[in-house]
BAFI-3210 file (N, C-alpha, C; in Angstrom, 3 decimals, decimal comma, padded with zeros to 6 digits):
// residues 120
n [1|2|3|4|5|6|7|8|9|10|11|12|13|14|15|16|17|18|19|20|21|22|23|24|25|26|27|28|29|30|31|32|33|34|35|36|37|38|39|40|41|42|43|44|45|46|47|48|49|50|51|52|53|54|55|56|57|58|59|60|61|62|63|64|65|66|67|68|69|70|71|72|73|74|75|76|77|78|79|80|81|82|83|84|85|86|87|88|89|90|91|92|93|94|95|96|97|98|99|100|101|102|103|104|105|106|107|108|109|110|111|112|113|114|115|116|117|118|119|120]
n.u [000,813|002,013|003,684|002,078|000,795|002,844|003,393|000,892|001,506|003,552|002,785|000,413|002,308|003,868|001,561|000,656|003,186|005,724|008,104|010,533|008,727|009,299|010,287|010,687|008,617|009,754|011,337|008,701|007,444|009,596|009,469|006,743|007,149|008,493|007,306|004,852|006,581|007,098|004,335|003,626|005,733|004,706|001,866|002,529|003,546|001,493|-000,060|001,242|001,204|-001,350|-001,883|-000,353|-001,734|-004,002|-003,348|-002,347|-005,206|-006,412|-004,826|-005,729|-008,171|-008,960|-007,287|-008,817|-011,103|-010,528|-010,419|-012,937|-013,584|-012,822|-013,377|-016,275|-016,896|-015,540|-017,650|-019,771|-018,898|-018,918|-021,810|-022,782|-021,094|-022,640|-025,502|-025,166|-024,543|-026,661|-028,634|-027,590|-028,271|-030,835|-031,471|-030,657|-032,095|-034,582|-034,155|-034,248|-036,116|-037,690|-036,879|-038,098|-040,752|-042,118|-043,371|-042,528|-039,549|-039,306|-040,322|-039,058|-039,498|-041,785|-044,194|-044,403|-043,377|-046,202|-045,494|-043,786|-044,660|-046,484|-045,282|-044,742]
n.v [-001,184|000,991|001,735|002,150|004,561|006,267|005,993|007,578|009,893|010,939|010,963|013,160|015,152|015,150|016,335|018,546|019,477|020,113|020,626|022,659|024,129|023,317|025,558|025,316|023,697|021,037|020,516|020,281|018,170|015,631|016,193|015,270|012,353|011,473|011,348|009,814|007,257|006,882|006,964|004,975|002,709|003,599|002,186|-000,040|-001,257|-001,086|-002,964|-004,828|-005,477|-005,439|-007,778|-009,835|-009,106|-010,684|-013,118|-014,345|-013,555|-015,949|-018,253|-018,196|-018,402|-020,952|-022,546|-022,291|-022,920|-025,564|-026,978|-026,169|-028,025|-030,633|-030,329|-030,712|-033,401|-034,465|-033,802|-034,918|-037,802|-038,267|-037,786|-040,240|-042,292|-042,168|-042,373|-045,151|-046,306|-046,007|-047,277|-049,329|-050,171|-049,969|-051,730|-054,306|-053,151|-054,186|-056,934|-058,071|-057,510|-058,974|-061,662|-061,498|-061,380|-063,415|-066,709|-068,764|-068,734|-068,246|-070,726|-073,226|-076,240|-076,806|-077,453|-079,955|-081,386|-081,972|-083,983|-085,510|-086,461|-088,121|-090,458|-092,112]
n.w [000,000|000,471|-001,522|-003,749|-002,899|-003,212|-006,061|-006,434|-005,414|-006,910|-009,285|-008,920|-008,994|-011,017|-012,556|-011,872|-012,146|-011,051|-011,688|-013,787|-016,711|-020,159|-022,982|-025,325|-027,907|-028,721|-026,126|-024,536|-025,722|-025,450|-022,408|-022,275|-023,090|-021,241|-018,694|-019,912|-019,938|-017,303|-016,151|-017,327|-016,273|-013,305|-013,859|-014,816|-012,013|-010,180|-011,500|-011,126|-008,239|-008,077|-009,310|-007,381|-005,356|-006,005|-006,152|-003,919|-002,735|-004,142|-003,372|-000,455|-000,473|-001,856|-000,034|002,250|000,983|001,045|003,533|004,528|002,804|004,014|006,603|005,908|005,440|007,331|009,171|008,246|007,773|010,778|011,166|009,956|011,103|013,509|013,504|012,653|014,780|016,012|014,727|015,257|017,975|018,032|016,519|018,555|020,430|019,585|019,080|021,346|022,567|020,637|021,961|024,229|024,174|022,603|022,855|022,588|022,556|025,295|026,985|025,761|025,839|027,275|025,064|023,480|020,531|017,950|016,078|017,238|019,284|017,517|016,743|018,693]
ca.u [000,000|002,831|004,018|000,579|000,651|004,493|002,938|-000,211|001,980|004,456|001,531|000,377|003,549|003,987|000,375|000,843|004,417|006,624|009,172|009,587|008,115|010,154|009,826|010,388|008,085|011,021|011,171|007,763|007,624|010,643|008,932|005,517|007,929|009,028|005,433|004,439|007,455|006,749|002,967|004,011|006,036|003,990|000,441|003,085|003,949|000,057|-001,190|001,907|001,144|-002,942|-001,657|000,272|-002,625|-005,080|-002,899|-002,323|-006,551|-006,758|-004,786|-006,582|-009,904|-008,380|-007,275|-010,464|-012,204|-010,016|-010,745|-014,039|-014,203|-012,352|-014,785|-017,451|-016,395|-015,497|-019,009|-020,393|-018,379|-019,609|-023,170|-023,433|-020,670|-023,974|-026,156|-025,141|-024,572|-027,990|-029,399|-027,117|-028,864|-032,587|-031,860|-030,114|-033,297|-035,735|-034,179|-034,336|-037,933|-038,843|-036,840|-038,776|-042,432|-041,400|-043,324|-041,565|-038,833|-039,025|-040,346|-039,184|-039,749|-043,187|-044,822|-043,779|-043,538|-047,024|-044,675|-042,643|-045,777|-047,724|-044,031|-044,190]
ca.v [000,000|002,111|002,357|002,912|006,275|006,796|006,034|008,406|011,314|010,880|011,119|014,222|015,788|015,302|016,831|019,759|020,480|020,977|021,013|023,907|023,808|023,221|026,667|025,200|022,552|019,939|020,474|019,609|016,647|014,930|015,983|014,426|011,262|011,509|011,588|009,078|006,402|007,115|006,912|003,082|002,214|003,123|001,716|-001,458|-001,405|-000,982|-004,001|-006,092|-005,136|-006,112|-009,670|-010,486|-009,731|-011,407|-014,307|-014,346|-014,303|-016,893|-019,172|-018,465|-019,086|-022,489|-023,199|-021,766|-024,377|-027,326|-026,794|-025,922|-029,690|-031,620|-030,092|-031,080|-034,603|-034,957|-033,776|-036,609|-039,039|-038,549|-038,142|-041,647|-043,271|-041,592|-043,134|-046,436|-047,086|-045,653|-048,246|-050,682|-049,703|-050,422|-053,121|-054,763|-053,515|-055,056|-058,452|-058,150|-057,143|-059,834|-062,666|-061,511|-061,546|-065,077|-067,635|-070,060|-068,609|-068,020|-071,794|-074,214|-077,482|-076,755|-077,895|-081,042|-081,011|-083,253|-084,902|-086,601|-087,339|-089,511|-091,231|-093,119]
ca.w [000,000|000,955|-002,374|-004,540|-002,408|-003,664|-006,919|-006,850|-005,197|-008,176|-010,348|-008,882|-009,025|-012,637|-013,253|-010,959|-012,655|-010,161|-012,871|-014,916|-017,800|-020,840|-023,497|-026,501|-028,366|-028,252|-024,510|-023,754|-026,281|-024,154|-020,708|-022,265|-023,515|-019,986|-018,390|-020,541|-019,915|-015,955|-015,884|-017,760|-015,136|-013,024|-014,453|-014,311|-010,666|-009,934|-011,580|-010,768|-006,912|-008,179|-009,567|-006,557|-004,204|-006,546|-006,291|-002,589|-002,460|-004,958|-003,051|000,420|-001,171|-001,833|001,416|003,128|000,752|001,302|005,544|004,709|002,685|005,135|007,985|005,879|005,601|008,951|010,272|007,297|008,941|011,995|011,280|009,785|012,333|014,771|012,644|012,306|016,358|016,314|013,733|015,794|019,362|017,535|016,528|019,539|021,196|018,451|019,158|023,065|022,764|020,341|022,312|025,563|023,485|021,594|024,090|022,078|022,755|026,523|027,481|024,240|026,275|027,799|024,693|022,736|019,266|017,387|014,943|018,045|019,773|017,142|016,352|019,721]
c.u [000,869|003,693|003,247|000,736|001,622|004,442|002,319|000,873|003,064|003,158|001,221|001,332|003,729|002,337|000,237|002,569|005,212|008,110|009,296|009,586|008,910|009,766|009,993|009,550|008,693|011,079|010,216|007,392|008,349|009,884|007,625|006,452|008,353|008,297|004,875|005,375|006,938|005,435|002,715|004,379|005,179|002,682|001,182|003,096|002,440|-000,494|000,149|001,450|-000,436|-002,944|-001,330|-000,936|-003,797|-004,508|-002,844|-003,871|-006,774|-006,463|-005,106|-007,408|-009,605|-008,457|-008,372|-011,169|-012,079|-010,546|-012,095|-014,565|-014,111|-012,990|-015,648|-017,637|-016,510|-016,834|-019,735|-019,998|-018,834|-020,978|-023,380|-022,284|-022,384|-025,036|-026,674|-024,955|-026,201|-029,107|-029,074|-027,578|-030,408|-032,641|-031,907|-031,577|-034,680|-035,557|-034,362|-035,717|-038,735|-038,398|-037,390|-040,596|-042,362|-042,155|-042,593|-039,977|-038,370|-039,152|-040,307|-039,678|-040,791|-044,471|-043,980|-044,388|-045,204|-046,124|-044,307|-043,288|-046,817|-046,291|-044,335|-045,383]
c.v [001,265|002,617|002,383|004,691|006,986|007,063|007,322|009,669|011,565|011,369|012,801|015,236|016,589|016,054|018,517|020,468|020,884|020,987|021,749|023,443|024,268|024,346|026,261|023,663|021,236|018,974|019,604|018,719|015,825|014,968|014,869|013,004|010,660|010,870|010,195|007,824|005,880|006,410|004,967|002,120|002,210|002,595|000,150|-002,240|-002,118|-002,529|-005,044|-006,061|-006,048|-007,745|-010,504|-010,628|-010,238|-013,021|-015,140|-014,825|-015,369|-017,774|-019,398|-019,080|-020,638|-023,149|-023,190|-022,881|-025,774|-027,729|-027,354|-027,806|-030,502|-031,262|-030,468|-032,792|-035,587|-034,856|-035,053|-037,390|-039,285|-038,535|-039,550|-042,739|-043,363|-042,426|-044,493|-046,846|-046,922|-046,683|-049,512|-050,918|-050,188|-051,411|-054,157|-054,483|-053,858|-056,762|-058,753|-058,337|-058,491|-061,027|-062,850|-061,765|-062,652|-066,094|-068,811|-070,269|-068,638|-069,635|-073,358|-075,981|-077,485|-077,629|-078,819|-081,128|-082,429|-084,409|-086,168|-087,486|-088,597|-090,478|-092,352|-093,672]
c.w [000,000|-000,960|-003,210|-004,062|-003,136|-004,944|-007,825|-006,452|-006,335|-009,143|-010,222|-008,759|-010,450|-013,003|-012,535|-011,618|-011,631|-010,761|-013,391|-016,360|-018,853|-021,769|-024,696|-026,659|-028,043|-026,983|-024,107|-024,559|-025,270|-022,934|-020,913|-022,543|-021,735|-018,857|-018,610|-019,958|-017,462|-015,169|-016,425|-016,224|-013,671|-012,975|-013,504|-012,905|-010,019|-010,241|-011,152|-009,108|-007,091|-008,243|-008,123|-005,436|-004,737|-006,384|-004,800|-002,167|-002,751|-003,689|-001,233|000,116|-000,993|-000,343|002,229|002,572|000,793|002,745|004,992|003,766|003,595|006,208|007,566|005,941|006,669|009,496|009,174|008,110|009,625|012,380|010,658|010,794|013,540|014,222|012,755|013,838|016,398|016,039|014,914|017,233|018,876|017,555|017,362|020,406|020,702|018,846|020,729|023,307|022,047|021,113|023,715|025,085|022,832|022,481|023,783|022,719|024,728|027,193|025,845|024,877|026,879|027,014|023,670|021,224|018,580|016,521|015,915|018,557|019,334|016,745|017,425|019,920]
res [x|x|x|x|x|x|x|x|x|x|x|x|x|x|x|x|x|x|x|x|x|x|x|x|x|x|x|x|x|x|x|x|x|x|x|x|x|x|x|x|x|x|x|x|x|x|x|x|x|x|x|x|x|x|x|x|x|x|x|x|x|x|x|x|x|x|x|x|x|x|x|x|x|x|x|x|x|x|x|x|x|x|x|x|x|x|x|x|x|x|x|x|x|x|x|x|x|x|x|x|x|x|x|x|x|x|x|x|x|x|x|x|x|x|x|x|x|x|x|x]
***
């Protein structure tokens, strides 16, 4: 920033004349040649200074969006790790529930199978 200012006050320098002003034609051809060569350099300075901090953003942005994937990722991750204990907690209490409601299941020798019974 410090030298944009160094820039612009150069600028206004040369437009304000604090040179004297050349008296023949010649003269102020060369000073405009002068002017001109100046106002290049610096135009140049200006946008090389623009590139560098366009480049600098650029490759924040980047980084900001690589984080910003890998955080998103990570919270994915962990909503279906959450998920899947969750699924795995239902179920675990789906089979608890049906092997307590099962009467089969709770007394299997109470009732004897017909098949075994007309066998004998």
């Amino acid at each position: 920033m410090p030298k944009l200012f160094e820039i612009l006050l150069s600028l206004c320098l040369l437009s304000i004349g604090c040179s004297g002003e050349p008296d023949t034609l010649r003269g102020q051809a060369e000073q405009a040649q002068q002017e001109l060569e100046e106002a290049r350099e610096d135009a140049a300075s200006i946008i090389a200074e623009s590139e560098e901090n366009a480049v600098e953003i650029v490759a924040d942005a980047r980084e900001e969006a690589r984080e910003q994937i890998e955080d998103a990722k990570r919270e994915a991750s962990e909503a279906v790790t959450d998920a899947e204990q969750k699924l795995e907690r239902k179920i675990e209490a789906l089979k608890q529930s049906t092997v307590v409601d099962d009467p089969k299941q709770t007394n299997p020798v109470a009732e004897p199978d017909q098949a075994s019974t007309s066998l004998q």
